[in-house]
C-alpha positions as CSV (number, residue, x, y, z in Angstrom):
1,X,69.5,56.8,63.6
2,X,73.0,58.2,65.2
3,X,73.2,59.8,67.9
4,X,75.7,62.6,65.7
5,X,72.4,62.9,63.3
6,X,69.8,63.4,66.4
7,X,71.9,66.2,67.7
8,X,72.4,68.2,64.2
9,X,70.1,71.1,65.5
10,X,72.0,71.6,68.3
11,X,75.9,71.6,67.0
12,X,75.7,71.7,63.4
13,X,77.1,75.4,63.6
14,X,80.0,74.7,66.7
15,X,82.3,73.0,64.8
16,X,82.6,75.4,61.9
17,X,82.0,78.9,63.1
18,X,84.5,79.2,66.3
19,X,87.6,81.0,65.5
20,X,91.2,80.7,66.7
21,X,92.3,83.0,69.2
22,X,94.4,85.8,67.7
23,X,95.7,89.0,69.6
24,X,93.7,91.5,68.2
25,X,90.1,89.6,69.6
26,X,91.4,88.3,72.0
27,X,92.5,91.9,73.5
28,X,89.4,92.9,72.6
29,X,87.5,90.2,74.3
30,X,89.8,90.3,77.2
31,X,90.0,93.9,78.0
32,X,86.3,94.7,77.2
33,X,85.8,91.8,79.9
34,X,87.6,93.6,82.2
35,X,86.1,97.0,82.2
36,X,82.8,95.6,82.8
37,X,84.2,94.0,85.9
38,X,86.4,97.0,87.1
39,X,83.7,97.7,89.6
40,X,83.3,94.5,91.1
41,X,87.5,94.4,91.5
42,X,87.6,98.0,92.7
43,X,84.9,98.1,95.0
44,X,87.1,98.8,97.8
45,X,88.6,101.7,96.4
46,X,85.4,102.7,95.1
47,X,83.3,102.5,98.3
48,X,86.3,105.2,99.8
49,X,85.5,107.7,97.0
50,X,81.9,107.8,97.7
51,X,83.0,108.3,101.2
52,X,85.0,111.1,100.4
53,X,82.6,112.4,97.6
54,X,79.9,112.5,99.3
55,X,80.6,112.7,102.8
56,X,78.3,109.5,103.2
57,X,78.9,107.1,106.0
58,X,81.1,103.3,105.3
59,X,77.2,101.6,105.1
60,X,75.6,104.5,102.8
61,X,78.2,103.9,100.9
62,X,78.5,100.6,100.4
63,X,75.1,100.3,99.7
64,X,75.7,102.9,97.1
65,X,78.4,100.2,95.1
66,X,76.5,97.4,95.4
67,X,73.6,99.2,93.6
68,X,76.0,100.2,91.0
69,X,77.2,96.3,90.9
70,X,74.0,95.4,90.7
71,X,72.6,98.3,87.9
72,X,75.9,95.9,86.7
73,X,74.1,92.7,86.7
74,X,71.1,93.2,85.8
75,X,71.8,95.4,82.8
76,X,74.1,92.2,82.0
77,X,71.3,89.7,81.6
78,X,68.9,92.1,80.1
79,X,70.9,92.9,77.2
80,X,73.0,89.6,76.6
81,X,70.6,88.4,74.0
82,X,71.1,91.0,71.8
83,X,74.4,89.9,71.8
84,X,74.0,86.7,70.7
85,X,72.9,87.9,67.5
86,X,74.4,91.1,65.2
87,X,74.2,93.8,68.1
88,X,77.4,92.4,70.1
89,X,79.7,95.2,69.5
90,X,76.8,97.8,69.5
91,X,75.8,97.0,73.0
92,X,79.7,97.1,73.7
93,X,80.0,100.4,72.3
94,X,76.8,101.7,74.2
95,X,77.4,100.5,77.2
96,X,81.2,101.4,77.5
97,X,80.3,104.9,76.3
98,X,77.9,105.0,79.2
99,X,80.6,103.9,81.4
100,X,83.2,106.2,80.3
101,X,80.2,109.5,80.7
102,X,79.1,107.7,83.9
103,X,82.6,107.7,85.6
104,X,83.7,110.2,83.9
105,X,81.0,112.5,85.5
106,X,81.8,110.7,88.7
107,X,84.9,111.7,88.6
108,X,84.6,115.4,88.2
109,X,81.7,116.7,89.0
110,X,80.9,116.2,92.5
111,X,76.7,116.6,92.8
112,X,76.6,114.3,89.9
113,X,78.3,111.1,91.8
114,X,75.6,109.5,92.4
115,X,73.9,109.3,89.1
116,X,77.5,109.1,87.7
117,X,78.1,105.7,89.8
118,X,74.3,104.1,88.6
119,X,75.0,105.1,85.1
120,X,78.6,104.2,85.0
121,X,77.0,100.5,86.3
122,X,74.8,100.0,83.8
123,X,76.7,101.0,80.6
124,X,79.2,98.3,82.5
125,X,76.6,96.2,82.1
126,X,76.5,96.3,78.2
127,X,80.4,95.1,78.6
128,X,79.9,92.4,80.6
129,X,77.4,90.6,78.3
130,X,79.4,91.2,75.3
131,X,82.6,90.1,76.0
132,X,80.8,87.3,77.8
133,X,78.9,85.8,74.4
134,X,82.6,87.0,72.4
135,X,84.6,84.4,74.2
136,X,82.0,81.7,72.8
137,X,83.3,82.5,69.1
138,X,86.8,81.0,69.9
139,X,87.7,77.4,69.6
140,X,89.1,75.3,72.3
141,X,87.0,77.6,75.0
142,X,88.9,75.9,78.0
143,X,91.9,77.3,76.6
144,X,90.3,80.6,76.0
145,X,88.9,80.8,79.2
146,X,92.5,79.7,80.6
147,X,94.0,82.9,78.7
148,X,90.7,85.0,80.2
149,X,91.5,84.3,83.6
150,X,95.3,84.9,83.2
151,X,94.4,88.4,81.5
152,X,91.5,89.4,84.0
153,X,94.0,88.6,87.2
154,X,97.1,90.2,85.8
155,X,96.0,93.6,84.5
156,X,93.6,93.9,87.7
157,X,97.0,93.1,89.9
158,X,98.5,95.6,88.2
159,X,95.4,98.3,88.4
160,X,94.9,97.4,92.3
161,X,98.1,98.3,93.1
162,X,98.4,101.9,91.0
163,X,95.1,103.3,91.6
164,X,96.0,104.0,95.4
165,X,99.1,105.2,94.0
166,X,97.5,107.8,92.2
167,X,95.1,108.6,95.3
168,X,91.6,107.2,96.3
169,X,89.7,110.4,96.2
170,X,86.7,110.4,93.6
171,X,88.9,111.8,90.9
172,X,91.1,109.6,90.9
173,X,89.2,106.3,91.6
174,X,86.2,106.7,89.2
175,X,88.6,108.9,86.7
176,X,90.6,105.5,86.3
177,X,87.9,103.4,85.3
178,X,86.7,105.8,82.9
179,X,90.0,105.9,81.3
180,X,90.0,102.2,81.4
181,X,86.3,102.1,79.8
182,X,87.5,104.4,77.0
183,X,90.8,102.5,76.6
184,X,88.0,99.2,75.8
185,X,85.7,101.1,73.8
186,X,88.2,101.7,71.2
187,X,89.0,98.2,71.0
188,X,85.5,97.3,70.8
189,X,86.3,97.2,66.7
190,X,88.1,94.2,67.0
191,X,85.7,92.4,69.4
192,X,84.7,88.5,67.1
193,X,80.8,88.9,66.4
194,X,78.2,86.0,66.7
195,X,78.3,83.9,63.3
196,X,76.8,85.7,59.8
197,X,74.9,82.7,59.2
198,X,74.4,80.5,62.0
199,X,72.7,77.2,61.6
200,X,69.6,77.1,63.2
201,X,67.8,73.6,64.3
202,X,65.1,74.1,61.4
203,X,67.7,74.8,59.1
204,X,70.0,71.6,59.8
205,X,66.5,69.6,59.7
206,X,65.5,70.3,56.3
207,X,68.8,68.9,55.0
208,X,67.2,65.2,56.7
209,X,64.5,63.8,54.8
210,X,62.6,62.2,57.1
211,X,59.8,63.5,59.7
212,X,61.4,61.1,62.4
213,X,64.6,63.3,61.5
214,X,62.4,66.5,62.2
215,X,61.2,65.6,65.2
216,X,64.2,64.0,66.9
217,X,66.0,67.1,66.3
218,X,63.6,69.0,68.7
219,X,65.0,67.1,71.5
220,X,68.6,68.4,71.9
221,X,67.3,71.9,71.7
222,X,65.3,71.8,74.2
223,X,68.2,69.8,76.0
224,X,70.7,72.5,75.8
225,X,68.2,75.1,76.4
226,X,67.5,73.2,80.0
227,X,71.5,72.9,80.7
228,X,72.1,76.7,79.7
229,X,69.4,78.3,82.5
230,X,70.7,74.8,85.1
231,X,74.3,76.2,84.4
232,X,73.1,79.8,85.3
233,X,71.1,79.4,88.2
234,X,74.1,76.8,89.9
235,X,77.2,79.6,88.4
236,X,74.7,82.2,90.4
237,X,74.8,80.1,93.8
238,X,78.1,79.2,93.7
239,X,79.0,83.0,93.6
240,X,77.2,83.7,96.6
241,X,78.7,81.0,98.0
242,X,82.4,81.0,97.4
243,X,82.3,85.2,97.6
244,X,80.5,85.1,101.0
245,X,83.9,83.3,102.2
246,X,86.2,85.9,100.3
247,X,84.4,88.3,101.7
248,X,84.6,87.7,105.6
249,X,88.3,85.7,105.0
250,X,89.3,89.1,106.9
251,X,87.4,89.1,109.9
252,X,87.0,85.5,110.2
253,X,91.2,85.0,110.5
254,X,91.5,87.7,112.8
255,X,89.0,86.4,115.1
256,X,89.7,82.8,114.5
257,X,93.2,82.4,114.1
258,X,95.0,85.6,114.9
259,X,95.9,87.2,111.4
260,X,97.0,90.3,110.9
261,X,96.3,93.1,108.6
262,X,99.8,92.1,106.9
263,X,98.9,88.3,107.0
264,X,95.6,89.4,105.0
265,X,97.4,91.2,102.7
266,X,100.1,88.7,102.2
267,X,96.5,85.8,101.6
268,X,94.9,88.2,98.7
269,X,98.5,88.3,97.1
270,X,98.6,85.0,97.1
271,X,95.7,84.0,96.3
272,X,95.8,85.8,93.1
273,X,99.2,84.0,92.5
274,X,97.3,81.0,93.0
275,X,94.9,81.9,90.3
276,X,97.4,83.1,88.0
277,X,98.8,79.6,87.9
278,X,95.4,77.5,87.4
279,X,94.8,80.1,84.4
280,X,98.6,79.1,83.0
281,X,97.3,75.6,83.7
282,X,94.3,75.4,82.2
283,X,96.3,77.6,78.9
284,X,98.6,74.3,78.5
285,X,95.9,71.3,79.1
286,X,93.4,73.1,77.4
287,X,90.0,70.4,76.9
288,X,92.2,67.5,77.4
289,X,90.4,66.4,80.5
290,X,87.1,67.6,79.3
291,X,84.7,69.5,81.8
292,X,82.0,67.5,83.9
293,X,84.8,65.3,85.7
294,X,86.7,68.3,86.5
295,X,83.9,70.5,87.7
296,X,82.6,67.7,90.3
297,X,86.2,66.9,91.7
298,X,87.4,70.4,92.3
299,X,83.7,71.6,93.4
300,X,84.1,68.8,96.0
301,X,87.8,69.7,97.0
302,X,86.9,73.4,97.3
303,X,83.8,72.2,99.6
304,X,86.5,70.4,101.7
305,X,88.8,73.0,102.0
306,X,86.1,75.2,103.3
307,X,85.4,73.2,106.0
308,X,89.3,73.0,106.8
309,X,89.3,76.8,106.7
310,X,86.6,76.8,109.2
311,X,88.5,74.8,111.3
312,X,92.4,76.3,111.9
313,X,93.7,78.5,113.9
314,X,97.5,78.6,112.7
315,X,97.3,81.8,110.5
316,X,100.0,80.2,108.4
317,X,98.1,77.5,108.0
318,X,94.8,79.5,107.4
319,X,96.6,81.9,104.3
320,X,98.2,78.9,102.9
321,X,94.6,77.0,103.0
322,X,92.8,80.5,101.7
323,X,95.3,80.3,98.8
324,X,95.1,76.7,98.1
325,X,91.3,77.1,98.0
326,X,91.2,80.5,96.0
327,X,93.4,78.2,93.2
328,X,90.4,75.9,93.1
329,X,87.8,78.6,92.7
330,X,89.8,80.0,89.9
331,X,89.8,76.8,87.9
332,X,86.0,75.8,88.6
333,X,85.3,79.4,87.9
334,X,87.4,79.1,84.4
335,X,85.5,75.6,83.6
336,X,82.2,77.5,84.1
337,X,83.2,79.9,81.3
338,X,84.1,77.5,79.0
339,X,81.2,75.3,79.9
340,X,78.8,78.2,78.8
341,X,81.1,79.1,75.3
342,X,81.0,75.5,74.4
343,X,76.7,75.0,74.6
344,X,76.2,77.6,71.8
345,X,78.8,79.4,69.9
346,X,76.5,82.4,69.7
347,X,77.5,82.9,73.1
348,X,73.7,82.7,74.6
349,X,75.0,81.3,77.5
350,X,78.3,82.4,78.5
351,X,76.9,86.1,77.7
352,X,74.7,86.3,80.7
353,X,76.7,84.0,82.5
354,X,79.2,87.2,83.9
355,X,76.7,89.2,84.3
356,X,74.6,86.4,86.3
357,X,77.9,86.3,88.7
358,X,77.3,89.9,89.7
359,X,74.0,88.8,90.8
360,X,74.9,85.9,93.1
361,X,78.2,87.8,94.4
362,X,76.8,91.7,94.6
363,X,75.0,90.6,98.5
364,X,77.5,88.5,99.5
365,X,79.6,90.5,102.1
366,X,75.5,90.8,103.8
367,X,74.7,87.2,103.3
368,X,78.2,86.2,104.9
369,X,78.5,88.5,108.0
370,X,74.5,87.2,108.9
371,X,75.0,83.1,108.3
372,X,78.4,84.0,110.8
373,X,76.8,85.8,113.4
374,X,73.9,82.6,113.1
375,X,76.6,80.0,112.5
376,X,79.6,80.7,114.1
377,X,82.5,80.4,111.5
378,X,82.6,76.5,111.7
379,X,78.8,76.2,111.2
380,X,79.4,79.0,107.9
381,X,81.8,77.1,106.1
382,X,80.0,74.0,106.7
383,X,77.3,75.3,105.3
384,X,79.0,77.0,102.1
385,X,80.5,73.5,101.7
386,X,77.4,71.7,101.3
387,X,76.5,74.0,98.8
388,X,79.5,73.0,96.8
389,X,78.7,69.4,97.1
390,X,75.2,70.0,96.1
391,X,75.8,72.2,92.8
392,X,78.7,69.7,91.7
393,X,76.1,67.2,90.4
394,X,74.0,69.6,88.3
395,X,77.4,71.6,87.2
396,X,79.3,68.2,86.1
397,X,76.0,66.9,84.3
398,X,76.1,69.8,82.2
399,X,79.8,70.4,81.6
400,X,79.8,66.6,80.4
401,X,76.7,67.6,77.7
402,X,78.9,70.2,76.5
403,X,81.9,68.4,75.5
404,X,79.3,65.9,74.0
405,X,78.4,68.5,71.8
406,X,81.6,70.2,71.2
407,X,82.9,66.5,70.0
408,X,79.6,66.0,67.5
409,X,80.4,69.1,66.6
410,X,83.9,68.5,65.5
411,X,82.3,65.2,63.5
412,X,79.1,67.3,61.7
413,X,82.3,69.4,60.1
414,X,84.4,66.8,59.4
């Protein structure tokens, strides 16, 4: 028996039901993506409105956001099996209505911040997942996830730099991502749903006559189903890991090589410029030099330049490193995506996979400042290193099964 035959269960659907990225869904997809990580992108901003709101000090309210990231999260993996199936652009509806009444009453109605904030974090919640299992309807998900990152780093370039145009007082912070929510929600029409008909393993078995047939099919199932929560649980510690290095990059290059609050500045510009171009990248080689390989070579390069980063003192040396690395976490984090989109194209995987970021990245500014006062910087990047190295295995095992599948797939519809 072939080994195309063995896996039917698990691909039979892939190579039939994706569909080609079109501006319409794709703006859906894209923007809805966004709005469910506004929060994460404007936590700066949004930590100084509490402040101001509430008259709470920087620790109250920072604790305040990262329960809203976290309401974020959570809400995120609760709901993104419902939008695997028929209820993807319901939960996207409900949850960017939530986040448009949530921040809306944020933003103008003082005593109601607070429950404003949690409720605006959950309904972004309900975005997160859906967009997530949307980009697994598209073919070519490298690509897609290419033209994903491009999107998410250019309109939030754009956002970061006129919200604190407009003003950082609640009004204007938490008014903005209403607007934004309610900009998504009427998009929401547009957003690809999971396949009318998937094909299920039972389904693809009964068209094989043979009991061996039925019971080899039971294998890859189980298979994928393995990779999907190994994919998770790695894409969850690699967020606390690289995001625990974003998120003392400030402290740790004034203290250890003498940057200045205009050298830091000049480092998060360019490290978004770095991202922009491994998105444009990964839009023109698209799945060319599939996914496993990839994920264990730059996982290992981003290791190594985290160790370098411990290491310098030069602050031109130290931005140009933080950029160089930041390029690498861009592409391993656009090779997660499409990882996830390509094991089911019901998006159960890459739906709870955004959402499962927010998990591993919402403590990371605690988990970072503690392993550096414990550590010393060297000691912390060392550290996050071997935690690249160590996920690379399990992350290019299961990017490799997913381009195995993706390429049966292609063969079942041919």
């Amino acid at each position: 028996m072939s080994s195309t035959t063995r896996d039917t269960a698990a691909v039979a659907a892939t190579g039939s039901t994706r569909v080609p990225l079109r501006l319409p869904t794709a703006s859906s997809t894209f923007i809805v993506g966004i709005a469910g990580y506004l929060g994460v992108n404007l936590s700066p901003y949004m930590i100084i409105a509490v402040q101001e709101g509430l008259g709470a000090d920087v620790l109250t309210a920072s604790w305040l956001v990262t329960g809203a990231l976290l309401l974020t999260a959570l809400t995120g993996l609760a709901v993104a099996p419902l939008c695997a199936g028929r209820s993807r652009r319901t939960v996207a509806r409900a949850g960017l209505l939530l986040a448009v009444a949530g921040f809306g009453l944020a933003a103008l109605v003082p005593v109601l911040l607070l429950p404003g904030l949690l409720v605006g974090g959950v309904g972004a919640g309900g975005a997160v997942a859906a967009s997530g299992a949307a980009i697994a309807a598209f073919r070519n998900p490298d690509r897609v996830a290419g033209f994903y990152g491009l999107a998410n780093r250019g309109i939030i370039t754009v956002v970061l730099a006129v919200v604190p145009m407009i003003g950082l007082a609640p009004i204007d912070v938490f008014g903005s991502m209403a607007v934004f929510s309610l900009v998504a929600l009427v998009l929401v029409m547009w957003l690809p749903g999971a396949p009318a008909a998937p094909v299920h393993a039972e389904a693809a078995v009964r068209q094989e006559s043979s009991a061996a047939t039925r019971r080899s099919a039971v294998k890859p199932s189980r298979t994928v189903t393995i990779a999907g929560f190994t994919l998770l649980v790695v894409f969850a510690l690699w967020a606390a890991s690289e995001d625990s290095l974003w998120a003392m990059v400030g402290v740790m290059g004034a203290d250890q090589a003498g940057l200045t609050p205009e050298g830091l500045g000049f480092a998060l510009s360019g490290a978004t410029a770095g991202g922009l171009l491994a998105s444009i990248g990964l839009m023109i080689v698209g799945d060319r030099l599939g996914r496993g390989i990839p994920l264990i070579v730059l996982l290992v390069i981003g290791g190594i330049l985290k160790i370098v980063q411990g290491t310098i003192s030069d602050p031109t040396l130290f931005v140009v490193v933080f950029i160089v690395w930041n390029t690498v976490y861009a592409l391993v984090f656009a090779f997660f995506i499409s990882t996830s989109a390509a094991l089911d194209v019901d998006g159960r995987w890459s739906g709870p996979l955004l959402a499962t970021y927010l998990v591993g990245s919402a403590l990371t500014p605690v988990i970072g400042a503690n392993l550096v006062a414990a550590l010393g910087y060297q000691g912390f990047t060392i550290t996050l290193a071997i935690a690249s190295f160590a996920l690379a295995v399990p992350a290019g095992i299961v990017g490799l099964l997913s381009r195995r599948l993706e390429r049966q797939a292609a063969e079942v519809a041919a």
